[in-house]
DOKOLBA-604297 format. One record per residue (C-alpha): residue number from 0; x, y, z. Coordinates in steps of 0.5 Angstrom, whole numbers. Example, Ala and Ser with C-alpha at 12.3 -4.5 7.8 and 13.67 -1.06 7.14 Angstrom:
<atoms>
ATOM / i / X / Y / Z
ATOM / 0 / 25 / -9 / 16
ATOM / 1 / 27 / -2 / 14
</atoms>
This chain:
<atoms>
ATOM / i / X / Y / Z
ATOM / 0 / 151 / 52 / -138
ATOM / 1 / 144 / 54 / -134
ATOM / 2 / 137 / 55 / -136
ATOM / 3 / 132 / 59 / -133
ATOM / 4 / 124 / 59 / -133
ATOM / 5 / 119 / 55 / -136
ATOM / 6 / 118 / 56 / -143
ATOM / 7 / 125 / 50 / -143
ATOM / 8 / 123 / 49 / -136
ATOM / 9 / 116 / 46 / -137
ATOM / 10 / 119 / 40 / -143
ATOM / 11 / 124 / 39 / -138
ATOM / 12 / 120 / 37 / -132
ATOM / 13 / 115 / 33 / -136
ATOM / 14 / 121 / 28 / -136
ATOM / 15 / 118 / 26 / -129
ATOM / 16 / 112 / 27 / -130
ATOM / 17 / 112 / 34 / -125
ATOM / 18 / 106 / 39 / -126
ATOM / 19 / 108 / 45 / -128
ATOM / 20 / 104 / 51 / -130
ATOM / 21 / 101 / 51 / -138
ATOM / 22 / 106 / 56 / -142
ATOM / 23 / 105 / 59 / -148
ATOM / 24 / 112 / 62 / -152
ATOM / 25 / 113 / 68 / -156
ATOM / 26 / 109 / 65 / -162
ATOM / 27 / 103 / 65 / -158
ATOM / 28 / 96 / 67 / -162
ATOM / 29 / 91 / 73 / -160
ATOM / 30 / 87 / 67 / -160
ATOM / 31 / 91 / 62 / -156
ATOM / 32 / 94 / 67 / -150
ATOM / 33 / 85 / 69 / -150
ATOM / 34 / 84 / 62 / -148
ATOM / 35 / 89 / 61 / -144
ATOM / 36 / 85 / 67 / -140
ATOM / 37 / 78 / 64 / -140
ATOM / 38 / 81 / 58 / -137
ATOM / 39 / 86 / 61 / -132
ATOM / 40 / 83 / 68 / -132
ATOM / 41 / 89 / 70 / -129
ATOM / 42 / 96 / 70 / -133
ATOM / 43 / 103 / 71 / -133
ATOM / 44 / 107 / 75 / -138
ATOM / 45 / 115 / 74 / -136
ATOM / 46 / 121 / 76 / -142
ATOM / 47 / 125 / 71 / -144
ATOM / 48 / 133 / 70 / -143
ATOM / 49 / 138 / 66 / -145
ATOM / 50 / 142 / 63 / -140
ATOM / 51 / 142 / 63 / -132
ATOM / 52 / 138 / 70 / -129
ATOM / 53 / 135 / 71 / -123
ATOM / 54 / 132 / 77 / -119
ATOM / 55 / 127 / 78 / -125
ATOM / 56 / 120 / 79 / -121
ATOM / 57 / 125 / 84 / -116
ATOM / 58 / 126 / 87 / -122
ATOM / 59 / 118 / 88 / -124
ATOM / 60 / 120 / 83 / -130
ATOM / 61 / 114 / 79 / -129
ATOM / 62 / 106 / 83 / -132
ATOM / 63 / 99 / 80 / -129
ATOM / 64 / 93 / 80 / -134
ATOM / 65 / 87 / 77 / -134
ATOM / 66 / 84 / 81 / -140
ATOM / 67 / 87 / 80 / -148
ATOM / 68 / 90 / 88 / -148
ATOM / 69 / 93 / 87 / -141
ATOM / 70 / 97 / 82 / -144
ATOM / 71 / 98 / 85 / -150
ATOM / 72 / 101 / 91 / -147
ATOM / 73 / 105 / 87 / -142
ATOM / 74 / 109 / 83 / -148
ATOM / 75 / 111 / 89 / -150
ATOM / 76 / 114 / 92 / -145
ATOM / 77 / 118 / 85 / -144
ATOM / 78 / 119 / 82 / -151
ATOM / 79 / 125 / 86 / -151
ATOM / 80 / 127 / 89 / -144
ATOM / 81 / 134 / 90 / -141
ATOM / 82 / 136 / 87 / -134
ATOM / 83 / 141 / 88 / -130
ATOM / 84 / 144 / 82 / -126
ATOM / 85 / 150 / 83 / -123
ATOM / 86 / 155 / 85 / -127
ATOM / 87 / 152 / 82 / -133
ATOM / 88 / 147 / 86 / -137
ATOM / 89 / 143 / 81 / -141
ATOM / 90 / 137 / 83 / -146
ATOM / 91 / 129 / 79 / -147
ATOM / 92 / 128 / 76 / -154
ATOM / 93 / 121 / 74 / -153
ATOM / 94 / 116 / 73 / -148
ATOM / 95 / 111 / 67 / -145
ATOM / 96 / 105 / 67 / -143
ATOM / 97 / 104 / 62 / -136
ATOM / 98 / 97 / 60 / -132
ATOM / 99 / 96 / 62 / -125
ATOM / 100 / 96 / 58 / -121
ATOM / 101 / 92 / 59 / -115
ATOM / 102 / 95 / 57 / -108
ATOM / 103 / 95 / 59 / -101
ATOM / 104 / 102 / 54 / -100
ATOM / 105 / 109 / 56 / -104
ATOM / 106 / 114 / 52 / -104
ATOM / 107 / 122 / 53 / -105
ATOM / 108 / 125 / 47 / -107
ATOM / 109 / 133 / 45 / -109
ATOM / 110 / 138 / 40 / -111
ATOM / 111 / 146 / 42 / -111
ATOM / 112 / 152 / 39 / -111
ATOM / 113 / 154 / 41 / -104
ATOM / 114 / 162 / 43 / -103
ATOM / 115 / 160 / 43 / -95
ATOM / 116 / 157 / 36 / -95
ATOM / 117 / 161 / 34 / -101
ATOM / 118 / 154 / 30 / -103
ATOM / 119 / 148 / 31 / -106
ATOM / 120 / 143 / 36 / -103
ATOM / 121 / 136 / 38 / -101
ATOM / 122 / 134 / 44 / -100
ATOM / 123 / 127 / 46 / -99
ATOM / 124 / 122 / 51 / -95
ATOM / 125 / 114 / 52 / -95
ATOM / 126 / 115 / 59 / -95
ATOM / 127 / 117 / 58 / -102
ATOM / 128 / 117 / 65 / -107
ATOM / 129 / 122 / 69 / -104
ATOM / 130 / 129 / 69 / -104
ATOM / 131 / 132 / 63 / -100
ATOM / 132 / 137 / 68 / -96
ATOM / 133 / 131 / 73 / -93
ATOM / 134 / 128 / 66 / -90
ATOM / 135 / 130 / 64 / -81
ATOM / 136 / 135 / 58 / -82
ATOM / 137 / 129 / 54 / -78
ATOM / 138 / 124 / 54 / -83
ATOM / 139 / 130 / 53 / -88
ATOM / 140 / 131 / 45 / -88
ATOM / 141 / 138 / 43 / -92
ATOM / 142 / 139 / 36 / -93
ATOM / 143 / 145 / 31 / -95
ATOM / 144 / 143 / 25 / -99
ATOM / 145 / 146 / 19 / -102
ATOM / 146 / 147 / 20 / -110
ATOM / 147 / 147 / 12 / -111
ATOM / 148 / 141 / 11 / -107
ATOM / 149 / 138 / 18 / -109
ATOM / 150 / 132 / 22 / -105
ATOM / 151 / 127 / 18 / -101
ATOM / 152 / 121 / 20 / -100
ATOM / 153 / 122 / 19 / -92
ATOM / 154 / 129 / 24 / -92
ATOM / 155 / 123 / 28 / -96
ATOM / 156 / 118 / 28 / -90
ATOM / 157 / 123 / 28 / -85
ATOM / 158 / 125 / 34 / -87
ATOM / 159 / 118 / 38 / -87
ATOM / 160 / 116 / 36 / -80
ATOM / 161 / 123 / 38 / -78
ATOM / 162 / 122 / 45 / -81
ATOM / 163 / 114 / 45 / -79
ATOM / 164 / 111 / 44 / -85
ATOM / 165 / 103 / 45 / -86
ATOM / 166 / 101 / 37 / -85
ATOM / 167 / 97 / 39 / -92
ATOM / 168 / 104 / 39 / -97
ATOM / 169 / 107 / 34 / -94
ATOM / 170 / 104 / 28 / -97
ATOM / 171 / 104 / 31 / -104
ATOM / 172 / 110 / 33 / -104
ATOM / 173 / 112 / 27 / -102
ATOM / 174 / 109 / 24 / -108
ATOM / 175 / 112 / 28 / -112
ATOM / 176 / 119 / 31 / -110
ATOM / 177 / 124 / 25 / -110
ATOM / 178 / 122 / 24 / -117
ATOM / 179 / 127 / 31 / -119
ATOM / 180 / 133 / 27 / -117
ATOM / 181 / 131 / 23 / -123
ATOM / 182 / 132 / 29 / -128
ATOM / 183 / 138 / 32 / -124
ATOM / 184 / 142 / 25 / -124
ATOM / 185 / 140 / 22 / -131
ATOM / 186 / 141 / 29 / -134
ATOM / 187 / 148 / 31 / -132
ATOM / 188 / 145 / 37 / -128
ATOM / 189 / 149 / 40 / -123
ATOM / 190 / 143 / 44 / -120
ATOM / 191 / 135 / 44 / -120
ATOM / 192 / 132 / 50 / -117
ATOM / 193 / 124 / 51 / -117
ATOM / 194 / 121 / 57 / -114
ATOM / 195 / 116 / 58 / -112
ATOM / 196 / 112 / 51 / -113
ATOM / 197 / 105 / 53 / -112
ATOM / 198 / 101 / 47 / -108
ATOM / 199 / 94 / 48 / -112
ATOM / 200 / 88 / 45 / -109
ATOM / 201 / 84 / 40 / -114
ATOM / 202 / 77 / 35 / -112
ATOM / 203 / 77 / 34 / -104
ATOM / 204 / 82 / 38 / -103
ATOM / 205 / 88 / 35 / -105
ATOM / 206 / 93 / 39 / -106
ATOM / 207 / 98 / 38 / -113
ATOM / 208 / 105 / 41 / -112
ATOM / 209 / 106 / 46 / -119
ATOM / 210 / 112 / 48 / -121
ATOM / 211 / 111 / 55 / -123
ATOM / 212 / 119 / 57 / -124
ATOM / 213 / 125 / 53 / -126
ATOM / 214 / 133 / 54 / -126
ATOM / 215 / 139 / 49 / -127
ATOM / 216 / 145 / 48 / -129
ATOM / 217 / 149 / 43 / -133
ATOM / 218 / 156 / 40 / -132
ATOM / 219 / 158 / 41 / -140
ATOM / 220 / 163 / 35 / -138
ATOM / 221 / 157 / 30 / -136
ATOM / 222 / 155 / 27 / -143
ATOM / 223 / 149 / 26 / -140
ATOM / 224 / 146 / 32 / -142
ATOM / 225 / 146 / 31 / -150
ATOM / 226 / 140 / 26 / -148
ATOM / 227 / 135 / 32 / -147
ATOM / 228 / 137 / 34 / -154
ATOM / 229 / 138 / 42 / -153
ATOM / 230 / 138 / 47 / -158
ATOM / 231 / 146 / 50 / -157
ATOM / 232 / 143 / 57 / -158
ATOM / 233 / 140 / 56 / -151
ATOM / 234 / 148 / 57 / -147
ATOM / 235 / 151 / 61 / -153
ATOM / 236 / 148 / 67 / -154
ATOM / 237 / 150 / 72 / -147
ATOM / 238 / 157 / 67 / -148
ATOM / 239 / 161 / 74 / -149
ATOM / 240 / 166 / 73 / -155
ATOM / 241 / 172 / 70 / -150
ATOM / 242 / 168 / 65 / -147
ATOM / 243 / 165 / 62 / -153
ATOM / 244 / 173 / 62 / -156
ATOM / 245 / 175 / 59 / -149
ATOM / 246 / 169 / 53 / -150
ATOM / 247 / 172 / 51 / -157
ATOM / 248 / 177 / 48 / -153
ATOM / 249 / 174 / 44 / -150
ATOM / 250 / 177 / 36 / -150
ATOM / 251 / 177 / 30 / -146
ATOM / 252 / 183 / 32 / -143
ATOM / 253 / 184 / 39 / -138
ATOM / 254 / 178 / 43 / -136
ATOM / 255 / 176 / 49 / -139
ATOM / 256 / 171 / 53 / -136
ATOM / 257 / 170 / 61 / -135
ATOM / 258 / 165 / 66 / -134
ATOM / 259 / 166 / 74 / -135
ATOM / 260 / 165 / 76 / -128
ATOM / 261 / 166 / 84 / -129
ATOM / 262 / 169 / 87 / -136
ATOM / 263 / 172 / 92 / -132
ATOM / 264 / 176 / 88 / -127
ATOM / 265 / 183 / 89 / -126
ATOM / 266 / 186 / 82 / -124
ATOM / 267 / 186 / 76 / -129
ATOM / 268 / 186 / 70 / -125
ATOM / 269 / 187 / 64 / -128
ATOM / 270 / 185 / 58 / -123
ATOM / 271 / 186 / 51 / -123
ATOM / 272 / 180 / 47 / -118
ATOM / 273 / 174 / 48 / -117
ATOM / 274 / 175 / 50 / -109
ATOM / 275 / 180 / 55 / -110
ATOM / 276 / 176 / 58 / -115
ATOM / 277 / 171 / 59 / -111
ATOM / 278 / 175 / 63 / -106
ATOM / 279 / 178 / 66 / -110
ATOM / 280 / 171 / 69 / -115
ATOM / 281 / 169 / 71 / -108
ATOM / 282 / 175 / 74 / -104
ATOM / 283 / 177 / 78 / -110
ATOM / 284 / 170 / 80 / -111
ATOM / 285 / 169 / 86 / -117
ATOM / 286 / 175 / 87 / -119
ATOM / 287 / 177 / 80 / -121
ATOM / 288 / 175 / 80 / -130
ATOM / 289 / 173 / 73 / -130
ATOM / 290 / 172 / 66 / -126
ATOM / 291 / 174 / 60 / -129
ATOM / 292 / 177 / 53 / -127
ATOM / 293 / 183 / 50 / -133
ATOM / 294 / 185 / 44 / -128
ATOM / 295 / 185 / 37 / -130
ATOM / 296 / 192 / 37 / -132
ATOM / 297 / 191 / 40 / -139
ATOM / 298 / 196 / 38 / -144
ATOM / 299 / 201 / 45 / -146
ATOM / 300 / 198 / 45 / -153
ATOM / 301 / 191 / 46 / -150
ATOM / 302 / 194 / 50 / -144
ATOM / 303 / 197 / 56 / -148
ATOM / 304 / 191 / 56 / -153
ATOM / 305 / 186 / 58 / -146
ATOM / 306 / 192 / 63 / -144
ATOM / 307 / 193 / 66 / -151
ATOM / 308 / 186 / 68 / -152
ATOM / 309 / 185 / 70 / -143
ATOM / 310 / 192 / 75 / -145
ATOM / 311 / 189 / 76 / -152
ATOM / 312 / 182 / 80 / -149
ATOM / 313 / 184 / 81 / -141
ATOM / 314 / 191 / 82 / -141
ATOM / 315 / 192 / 90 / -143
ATOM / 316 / 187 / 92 / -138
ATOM / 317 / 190 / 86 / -132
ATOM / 318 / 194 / 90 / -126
ATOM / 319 / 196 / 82 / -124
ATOM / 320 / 197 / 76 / -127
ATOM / 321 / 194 / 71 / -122
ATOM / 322 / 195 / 65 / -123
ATOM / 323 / 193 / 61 / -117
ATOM / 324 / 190 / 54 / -115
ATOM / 325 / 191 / 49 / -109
ATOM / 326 / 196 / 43 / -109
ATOM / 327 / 195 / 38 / -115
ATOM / 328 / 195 / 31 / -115
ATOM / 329 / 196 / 30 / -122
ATOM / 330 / 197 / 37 / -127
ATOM / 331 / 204 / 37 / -129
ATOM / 332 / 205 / 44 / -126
ATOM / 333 / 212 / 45 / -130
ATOM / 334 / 208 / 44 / -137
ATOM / 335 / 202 / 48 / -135
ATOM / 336 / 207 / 54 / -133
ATOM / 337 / 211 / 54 / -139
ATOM / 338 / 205 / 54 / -143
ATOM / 339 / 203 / 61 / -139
ATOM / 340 / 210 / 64 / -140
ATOM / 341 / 211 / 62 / -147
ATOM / 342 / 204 / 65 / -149
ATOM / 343 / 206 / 72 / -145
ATOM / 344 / 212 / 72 / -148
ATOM / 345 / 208 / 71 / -155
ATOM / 346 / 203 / 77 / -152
ATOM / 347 / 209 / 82 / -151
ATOM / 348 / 212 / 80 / -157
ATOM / 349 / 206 / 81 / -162
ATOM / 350 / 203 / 87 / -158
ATOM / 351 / 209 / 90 / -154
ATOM / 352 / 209 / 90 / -146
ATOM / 353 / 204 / 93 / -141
ATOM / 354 / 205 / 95 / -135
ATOM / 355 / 204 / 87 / -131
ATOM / 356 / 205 / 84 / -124
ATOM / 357 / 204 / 77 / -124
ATOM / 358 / 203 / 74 / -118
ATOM / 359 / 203 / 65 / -117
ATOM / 360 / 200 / 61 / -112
ATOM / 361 / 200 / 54 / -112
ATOM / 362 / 202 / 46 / -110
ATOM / 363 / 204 / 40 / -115
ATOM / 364 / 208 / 35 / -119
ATOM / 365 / 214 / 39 / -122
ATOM / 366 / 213 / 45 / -119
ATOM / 367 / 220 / 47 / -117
ATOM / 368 / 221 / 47 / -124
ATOM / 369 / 215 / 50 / -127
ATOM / 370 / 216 / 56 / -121
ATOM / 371 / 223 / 56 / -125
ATOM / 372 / 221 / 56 / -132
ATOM / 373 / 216 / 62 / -131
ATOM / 374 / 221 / 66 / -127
ATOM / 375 / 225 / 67 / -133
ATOM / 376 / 220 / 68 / -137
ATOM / 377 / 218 / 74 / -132
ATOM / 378 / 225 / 76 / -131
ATOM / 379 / 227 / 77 / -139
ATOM / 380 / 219 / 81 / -139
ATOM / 381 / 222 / 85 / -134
ATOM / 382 / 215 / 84 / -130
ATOM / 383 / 216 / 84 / -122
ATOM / 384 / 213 / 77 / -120
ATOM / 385 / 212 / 74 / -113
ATOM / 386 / 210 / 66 / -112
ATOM / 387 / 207 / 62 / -106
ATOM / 388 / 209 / 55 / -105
ATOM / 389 / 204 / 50 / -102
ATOM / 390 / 205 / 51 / -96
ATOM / 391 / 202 / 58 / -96
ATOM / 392 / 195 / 58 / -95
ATOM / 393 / 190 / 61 / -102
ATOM / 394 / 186 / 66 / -97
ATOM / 395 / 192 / 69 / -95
ATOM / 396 / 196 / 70 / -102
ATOM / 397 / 189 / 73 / -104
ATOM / 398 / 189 / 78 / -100
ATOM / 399 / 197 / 79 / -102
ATOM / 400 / 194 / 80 / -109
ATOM / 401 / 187 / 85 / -107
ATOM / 402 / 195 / 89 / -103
ATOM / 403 / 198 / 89 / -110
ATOM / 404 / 192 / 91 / -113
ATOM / 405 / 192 / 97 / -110
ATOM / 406 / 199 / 99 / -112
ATOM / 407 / 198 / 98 / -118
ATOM / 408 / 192 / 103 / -118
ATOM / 409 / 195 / 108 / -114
ATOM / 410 / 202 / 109 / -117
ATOM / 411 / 205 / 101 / -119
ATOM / 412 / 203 / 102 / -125
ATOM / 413 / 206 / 108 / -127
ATOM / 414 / 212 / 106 / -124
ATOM / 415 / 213 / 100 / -128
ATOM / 416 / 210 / 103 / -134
ATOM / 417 / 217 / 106 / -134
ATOM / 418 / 221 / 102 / -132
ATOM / 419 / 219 / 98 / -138
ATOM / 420 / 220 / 105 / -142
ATOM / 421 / 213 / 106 / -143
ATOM / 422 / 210 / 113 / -144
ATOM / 423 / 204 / 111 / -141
ATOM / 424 / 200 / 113 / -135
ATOM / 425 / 196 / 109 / -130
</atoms>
């Protein structure tokens, strides 16, 4: 669940009294987007997206105008334009219109949850603007903080002197940064970014920090969230037609979070744990279909559902079933395993076999048991299958999968296409 710019960033803002831009929306008036000009005499015309997506100044995503037939032409180059993220082609559907804010300072400012740190984290830099990667790590401050304290003003000051902030930022933002903490920890954010935050020189000048763009993410078990009272529309409408199927399945008991990393993928990798799914979206790369985390031990009726709808979209095209996730301390292996084999089976009875090679890796309460009743499920398939206990390291029976991938592509499937008496090729 993310959210990007300032049309739903502002209001989201204003909970903790961060200045931000002025915006208008899509159904800005000639007269109200000629007013905002007079006042600002520079805006900005940037498309609207639904969800997290990034790299839209890169992409020349962002128009400038200080005249109302600027304007006016750059809504229309933008109301609907298509951008590419990723692997993830996403599509406007309106525009804003932003005051400029005139300032010689920017600013790049966030709060994460850090897997390094395993706490709350700052990260903030005065050579805000660009993308946090191209900056040298010296003027780059990262900073772990208490959640149960939350970010002081002092860790805030600490961290500009450290990174040689211009002493005229450091005192407003001091003022104003530790109150987005508030909106991360009483909202159910996961993450908060603002970049660039422009320090806008006022009477004597003083400089306020203005907020000029805005991305987060929500945990969507945090009921937290629900308080801001947004529109659901807001995370559904880029949510491909497997994810929207997955997250009906939401329950109080079992995670089910997935997200489409590329259509084209060869690999099905359902993954228990945020950490192992984290190593394996990454190592795998391209060729993995999508990134998910169905830990929590989820009961077997649920487990087969999510496994149901994965096999129902993904399993065709899949070269391995790769079911893989780190030693559990409370997911019952056996239930979620049977649950799996009895969906697969369900699969090749329903749509009849594909060529498939299941690989599994993973720890945990009954899971000699579980290995044993999916083997069996493999064997009566005819399916080659390999399993990895505890004791093996994730990393490297990835690498096993990326190996067995390539076989597939190359003549593995053709072969095992025919020993399954299928008249089809690679």
């Amino acid at each position: 669940m993310n959210i990007t710019g300032m049309l739903y960033g502002a209001p989201l803002l204003k909970h903790v009294d961060f200045p931000t831009s002025e915006v208008l929306g899509p159904g800005a008036t000639e007269d109200e987007i000629q007013d905002l000009i007079d006042r600002y005499k520079l805006i900005l015309i940037k498309p609207v997206f639904r969800g997290g997506v990034g790299k839209k100044g890169k992409a020349g995503l962002i128009g400038r105008a200080s005249d109302l037939k600027s304007a006016l032409k750059e809504k229309e180059r933008l109301y609907f334009i298509e951008h590419q993220h990723g692997n993830a082609r996403v599509k406007a559907n309106g525009v804003t219109f932003e005051s400029g804010v005139p300032a010689e300072h920017e600013v790049y400012f966030a709060i994460t949850d850090s897997t390094h740190y395993r706490a709350p984290t700052m990260t903030l830099t005065h050579r805000g603007g660009v993308d946090i990667e191209e900056l040298d790590k010296h003027e780059v401050a990262q900073v772990p903080f208490e959640a149960l304290t939350g970010l002081k003003a002092f860790v805030v000051a600490n961290a500009l002197t450290d990174i040689g902030a211009p002493k005229e930022i450091i005192s407003p933002l001091v003022q104003h940064l530790p109150k987005l903490w508030e909106l991360v920890h009483h909202y159910g954010m996961t993450t908060l970014e603002l970049n660039p935050i422009r320090m806008r020189p006022g009477r004597e000048g003083r400089l306020t920090p203005v907020a000029c763009d805005f991305k987060c993410g929500f945990d969507r078990d945090d009921p937290r969230w629900q308080r801001l009272d947004l529109q659901d529309h807001l995370f559904a409408a880029d949510a491909s037609g497997f994810e929207q199927e997955v997250n009906q399945l939401r329950t109080h008991q079992g995670q089910s979070d997935v997200f489409v990393i590329n259509e084209n993928g060869t690999i099905l990798a359902p993954t228990f744990g945020g950490g192992a799914n984290s190593l394996v979206t990454e190592v795998l790369g391209e060729a993995a279909i999508i990134s998910s985390d169905f830990g929590g031990n989820p009961p077997y009726e649920k487990m087969k559902a999510v496994a149901r709808i994965c096999y129902k979209h993904w399993l065709d095209q899949a070269n391995v079933l790769f079911i893989i996730g780190g030693k559990s301390n409370n997911t019952d292996i056996y239930e979620t395993f049977r649950a799996m084999g009895d969906a697969l089976r369900e699969y090749f009875s329903s749509h009849g076999p594909t060529p498939l090679y299941v690989v599994v890796g993973r720890g945990g309460p009954n899971l000699v048991r579980g290995m044993g009743a999916l083997a069996e499920t493999c064997e009566s398939l005819n399916l080659p299958y390999r399993f990895f206990g505890f004791d093996s390291a994730i990393s490297e029976v990835v690498n096993y999968v990326k190996g067995i991938d390539e076989w597939m592509k190359a003549n593995g499937r053709a072969e095992i296409a025919a020993h399954l008496n299928l008249n089809r090729g690679a």
